[in-house]
C-alpha positions in Angstrom: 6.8 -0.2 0.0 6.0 -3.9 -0.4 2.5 -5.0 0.4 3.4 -6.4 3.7 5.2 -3.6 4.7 2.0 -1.5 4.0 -0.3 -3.7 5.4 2.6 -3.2 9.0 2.3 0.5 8.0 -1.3 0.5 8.1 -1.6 -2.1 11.5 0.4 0.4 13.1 -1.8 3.5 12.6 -4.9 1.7 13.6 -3.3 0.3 16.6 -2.2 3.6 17.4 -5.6 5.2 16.9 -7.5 3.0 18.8 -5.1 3.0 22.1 -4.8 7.0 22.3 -8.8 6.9 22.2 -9.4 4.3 24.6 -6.6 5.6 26.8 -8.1 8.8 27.3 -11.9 7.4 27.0 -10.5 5.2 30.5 -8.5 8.2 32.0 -11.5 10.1 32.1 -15.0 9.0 31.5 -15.7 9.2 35.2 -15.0 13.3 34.8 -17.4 13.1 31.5 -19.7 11.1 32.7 -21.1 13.7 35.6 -22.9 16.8 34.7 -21.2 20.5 33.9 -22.0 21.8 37.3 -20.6 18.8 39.8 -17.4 18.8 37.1 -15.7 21.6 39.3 -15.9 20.0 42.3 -14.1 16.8 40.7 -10.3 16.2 41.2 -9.7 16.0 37.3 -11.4 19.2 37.0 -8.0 21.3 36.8 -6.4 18.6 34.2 -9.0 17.6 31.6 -11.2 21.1 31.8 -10.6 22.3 28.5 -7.8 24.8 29.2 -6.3 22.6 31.8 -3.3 21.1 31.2 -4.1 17.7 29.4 -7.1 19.1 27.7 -5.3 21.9 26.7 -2.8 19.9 25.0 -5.5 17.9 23.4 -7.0 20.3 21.9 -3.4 22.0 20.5 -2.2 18.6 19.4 -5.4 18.1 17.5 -5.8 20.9 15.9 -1.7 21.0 14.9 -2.9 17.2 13.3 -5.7 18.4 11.2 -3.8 21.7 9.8 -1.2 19.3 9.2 -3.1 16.3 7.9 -4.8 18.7 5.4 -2.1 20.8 4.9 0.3 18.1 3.2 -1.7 16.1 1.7 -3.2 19.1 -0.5 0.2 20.2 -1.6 0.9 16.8 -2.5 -2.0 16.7 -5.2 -1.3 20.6 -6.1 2.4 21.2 -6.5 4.2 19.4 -9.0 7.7 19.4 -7.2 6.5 17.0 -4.3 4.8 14.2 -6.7 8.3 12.1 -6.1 7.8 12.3 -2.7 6.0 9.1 -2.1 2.7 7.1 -3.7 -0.3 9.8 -3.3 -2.1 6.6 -2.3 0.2 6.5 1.2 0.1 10.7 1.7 -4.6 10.1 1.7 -3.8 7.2 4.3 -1.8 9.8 6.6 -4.0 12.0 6.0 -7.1 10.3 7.4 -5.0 9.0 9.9 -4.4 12.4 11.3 -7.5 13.8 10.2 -8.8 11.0 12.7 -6.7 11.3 15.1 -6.9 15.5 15.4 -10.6 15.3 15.5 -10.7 12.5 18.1 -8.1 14.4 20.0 -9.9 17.5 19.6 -13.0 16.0 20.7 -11.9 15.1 24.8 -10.5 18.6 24.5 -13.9 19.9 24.4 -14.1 17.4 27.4 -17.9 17.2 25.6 -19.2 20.9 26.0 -20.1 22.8 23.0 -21.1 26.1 23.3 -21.0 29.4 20.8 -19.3 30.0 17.7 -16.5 27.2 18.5 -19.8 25.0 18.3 -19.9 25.6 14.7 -16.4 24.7 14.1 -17.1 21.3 16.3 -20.1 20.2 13.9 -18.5 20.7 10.7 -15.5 18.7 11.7 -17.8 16.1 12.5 -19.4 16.8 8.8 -15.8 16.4 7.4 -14.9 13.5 9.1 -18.1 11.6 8.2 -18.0 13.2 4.8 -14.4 11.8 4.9 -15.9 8.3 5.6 -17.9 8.5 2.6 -15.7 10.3 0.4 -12.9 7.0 0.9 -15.7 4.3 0.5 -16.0 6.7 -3.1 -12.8 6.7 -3.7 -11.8 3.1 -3.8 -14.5 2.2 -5.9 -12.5 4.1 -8.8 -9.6 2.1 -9.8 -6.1 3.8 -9.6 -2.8 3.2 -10.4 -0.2 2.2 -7.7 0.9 6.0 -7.8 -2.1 6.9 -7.2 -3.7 8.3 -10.6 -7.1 7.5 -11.7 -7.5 5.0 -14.4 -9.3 5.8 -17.5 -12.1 3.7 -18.8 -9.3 1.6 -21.5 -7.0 1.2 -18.8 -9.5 -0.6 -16.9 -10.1 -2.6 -19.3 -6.5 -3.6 -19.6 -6.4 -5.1 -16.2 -8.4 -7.9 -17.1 -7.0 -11.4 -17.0 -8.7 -13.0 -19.4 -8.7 -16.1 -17.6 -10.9 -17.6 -19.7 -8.4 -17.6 -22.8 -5.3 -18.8 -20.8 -7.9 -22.0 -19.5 -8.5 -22.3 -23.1 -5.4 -22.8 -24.7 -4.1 -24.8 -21.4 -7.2 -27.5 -21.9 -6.9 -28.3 -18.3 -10.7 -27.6 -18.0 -13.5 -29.7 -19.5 -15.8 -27.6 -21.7 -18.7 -26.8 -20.0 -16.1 -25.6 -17.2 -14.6 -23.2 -19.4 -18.1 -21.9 -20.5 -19.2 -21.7 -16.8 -16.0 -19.5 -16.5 -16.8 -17.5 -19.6 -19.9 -16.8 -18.3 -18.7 -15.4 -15.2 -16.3 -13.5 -16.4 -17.9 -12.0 -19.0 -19.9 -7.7 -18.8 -23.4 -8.2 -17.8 -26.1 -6.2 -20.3 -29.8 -7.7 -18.8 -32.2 -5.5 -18.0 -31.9 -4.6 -14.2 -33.7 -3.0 -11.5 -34.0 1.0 -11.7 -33.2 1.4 -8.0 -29.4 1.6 -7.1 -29.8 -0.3 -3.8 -31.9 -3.2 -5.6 -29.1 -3.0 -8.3 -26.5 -3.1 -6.1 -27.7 -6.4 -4.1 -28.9 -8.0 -7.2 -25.3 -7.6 -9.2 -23.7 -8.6 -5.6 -26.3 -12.0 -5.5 -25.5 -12.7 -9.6 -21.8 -12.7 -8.9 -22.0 -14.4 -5.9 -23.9 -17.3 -8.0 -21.0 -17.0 -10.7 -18.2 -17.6 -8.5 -20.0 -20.8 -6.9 -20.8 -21.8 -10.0 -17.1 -21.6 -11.0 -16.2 -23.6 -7.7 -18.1 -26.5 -8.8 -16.4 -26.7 -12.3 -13.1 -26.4 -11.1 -13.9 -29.3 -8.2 -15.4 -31.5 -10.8 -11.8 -31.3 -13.1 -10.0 -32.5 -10.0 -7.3 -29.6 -10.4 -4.0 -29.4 -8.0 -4.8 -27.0 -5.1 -2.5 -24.2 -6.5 -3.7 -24.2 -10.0 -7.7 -23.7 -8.2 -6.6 -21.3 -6.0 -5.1 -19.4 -9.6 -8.2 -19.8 -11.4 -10.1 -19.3 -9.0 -8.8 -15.4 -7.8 -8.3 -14.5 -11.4 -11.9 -15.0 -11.9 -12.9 -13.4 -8.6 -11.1 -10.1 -9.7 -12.6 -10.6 -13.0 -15.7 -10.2 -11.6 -14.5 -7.3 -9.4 -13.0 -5.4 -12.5 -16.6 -6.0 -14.3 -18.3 -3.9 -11.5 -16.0 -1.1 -11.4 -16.6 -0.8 -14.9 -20.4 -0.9 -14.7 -20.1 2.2 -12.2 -17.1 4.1 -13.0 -19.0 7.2 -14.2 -21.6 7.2 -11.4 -18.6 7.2 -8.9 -16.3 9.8 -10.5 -19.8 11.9 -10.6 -19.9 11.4 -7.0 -17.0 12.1 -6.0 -17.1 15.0 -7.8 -20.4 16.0 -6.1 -18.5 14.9 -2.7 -15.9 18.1 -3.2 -18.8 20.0 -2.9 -19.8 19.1 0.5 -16.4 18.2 1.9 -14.0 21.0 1.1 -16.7 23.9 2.3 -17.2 22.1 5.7 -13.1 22.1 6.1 -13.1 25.6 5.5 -15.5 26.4 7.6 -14.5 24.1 10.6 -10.3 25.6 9.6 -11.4 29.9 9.8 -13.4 29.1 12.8 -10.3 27.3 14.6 -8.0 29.6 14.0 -10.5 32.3 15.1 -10.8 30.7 18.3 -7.0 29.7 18.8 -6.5 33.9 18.2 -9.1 34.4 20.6 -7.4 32.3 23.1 -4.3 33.6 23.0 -5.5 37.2 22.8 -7.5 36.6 26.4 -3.9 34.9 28.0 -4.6 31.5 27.8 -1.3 29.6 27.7 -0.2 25.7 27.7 3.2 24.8 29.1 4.9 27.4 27.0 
């Protein structure tokens, strides 16, 4: 899949997303909006109560996409036979798309009344889904290969430009250009603040400096638009590649950390829906079928 095509790919779940949510938010927020006793006495009681017929099928549909969403995209990292079927990198994007989507769904089924041991099953899907949230934000910060496979430390490495070198033997730069781009392209060792969050915006302000720094340069040598806009990106991911590297073993930590919270919440939110689905059935409850 080119990158376009992805980015389409991608367009086209969001889109998707957002209209089934605000389509149901509009078809019945003035049914959620009043309290639990007055709801029987509405019109849309019979449809969006949850075993009426469109909350019903909410909740079903949901529940199918979460099973689903999980479902296939652990086989795809477990079993062996299915790693030609498609970039593991595509397989997590379904898979929050329809572990968004089955929640959300899942969510107006309630029609916003949570009550007993389904309760439980409610509140750690939320914990999944924003575990999910943070779990991703994780994830990306670890560089991977276009199949999907994490990169070791070396391989890392590899992916640098070396921008600086190729301006170097070009001699399109003046020299105190080339050192301003040496110097932002170059692993940071200084001293810095202890606290990750003082780290963090400190290494952000730094680079931020480096690339204006670099702007300047490249202004000053009068270079052809294309050529600055080359230099100029090569050195941006550079710098992007430098960060990565500083906190590639604090994020695979993390992430490893992250299993801890996120798989036990999905197996407790998965028994306790099937539970209830059994329970369902078992008292007569049926859809259209």
């Amino acid at each position: 899949m080119s990158k376009t095509a992805h980015s389409i790919f991608i367009g086209i779940l969001v889109a998707f997303g957002s209209v089934v949510f605000i389509a149901l938010l509009i078809r019945g927020l003035p049914y959620y909006r009043i309290s639990l006793e007055e709801r029987f006495y509405h019109p849309d009681h019979a449809i969006l109560k949850s075993s009426g017929i469109l909350g019903h099928g909410l909740g079903i549909i949901g529940s199918l996409l979460i099973i689903f969403g999980m479902g296939f995209y652990m086989a795809r990292k477990r079993y062996r036979f299915l790693s030609r079927m498609g970039i593991l990198k595509h397989w997590l994007e379904v898979h929050i798309f329809m572990c968004t989507l089955g929640p959300m769904m899942v969510l107006f089924h309630t029609a916003y009344k949570f009550g007993g041991i389904v309760a439980v099953s409610f509140w750690s899907m939320v914990a999944v889904f924003l575990s999910g949230i943070i779990g991703r934000f994780i994830y990306i910060q670890i560089p991977h290969s276009i199949e999907g496979r994490e990169l070791s430390l070396g391989e890392v490495r590899d992916l640098k430009s070396g921008v600086a070198g190729m301006v170097r033997d070009s001699n399109i730069l003046d020299e105190e250009s080339y050192y301003a781009i040496v110097e932002s392209t170059k692993r940071k060792f200084e001293i810095v603040h202890k606290n990750p969050i003082r780290r963090f915006f400190q290494s952000y302000r730094d680079d931020r400096r480096s690339v204006q720094a670099v702007k300047i340069s490249l202004r000053r040598n009068n270079l052809p638009k294309t050529s600055y806009k080359k230099i100029l990106g090569l050195v941006k991911e550079d710098i992007k590649l430098n960060r990565r590297i500083e906190r590639l073993d604090t994020m695979r930590n993390l992430f490893k950390y992250w299993h801890v919270v996120h798989m036990p919440f999905a197996l407790v939110m998965l028994i306790i829906m099937l539970i209830h689905v059994a329970v369902t059935i078992l008292f007569g409850y049926r859809w259209i079928f």
